[in-house]
C-alpha positions as CSV (number, residue, x, y, z in Angstrom):
1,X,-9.5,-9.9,-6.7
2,X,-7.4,-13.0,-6.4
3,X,-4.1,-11.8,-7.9
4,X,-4.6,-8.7,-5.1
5,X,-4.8,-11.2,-2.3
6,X,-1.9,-12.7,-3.7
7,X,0.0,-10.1,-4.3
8,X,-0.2,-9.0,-0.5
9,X,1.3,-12.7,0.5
10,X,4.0,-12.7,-2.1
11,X,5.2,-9.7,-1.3
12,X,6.3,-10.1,2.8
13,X,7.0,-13.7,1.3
14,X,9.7,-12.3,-0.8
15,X,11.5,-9.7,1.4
16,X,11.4,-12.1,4.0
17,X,13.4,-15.3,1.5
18,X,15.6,-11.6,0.4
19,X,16.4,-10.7,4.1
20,X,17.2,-14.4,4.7
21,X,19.5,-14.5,1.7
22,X,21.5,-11.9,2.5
23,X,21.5,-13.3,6.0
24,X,23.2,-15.9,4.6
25,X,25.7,-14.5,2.5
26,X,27.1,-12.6,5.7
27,X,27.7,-15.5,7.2
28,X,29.5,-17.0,4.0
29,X,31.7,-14.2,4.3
30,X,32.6,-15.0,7.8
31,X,31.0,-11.9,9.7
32,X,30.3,-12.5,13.5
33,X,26.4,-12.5,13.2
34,X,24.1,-14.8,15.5
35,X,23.9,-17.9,13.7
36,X,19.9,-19.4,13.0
37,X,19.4,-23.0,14.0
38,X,19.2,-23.6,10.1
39,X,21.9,-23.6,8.0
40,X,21.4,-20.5,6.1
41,X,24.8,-20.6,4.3
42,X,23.5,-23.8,2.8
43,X,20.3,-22.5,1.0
44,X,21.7,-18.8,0.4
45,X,21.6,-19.7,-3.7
46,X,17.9,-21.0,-3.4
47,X,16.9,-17.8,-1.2
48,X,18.4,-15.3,-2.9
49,X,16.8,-16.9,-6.6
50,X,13.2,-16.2,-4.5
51,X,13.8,-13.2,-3.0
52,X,14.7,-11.9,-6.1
53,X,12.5,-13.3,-8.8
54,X,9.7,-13.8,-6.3
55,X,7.1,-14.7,-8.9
């Protein structure tokens, strides 16, 4: 019952640290996006690792 309720957070959780990511590998590459008032570029590595792996 737990691991359900769990699984429910983890899984917004995760596309949301995937979204951000790849948010911030766009701007790496220079495109003309709105910039967030954090540094995205700086944590793209960290993001992407828990987007991806997520558990």
């Amino acid at each position: 019952m737990l691991s359900e309720a769990w699984d429910a957070i983890q899984g917004p959780a995760g596309g949301c640290a995937l979204l951000a990511g790849l948010y911030g590998a766009l701007l790496l590459l220079g495109t003309s996006l709105p910039a967030p008032p954090v540094p995205l570029e700086a944590v793209h590595g960290p993001l992407m690792v828990l987007g991806f792996a997520g558990r």
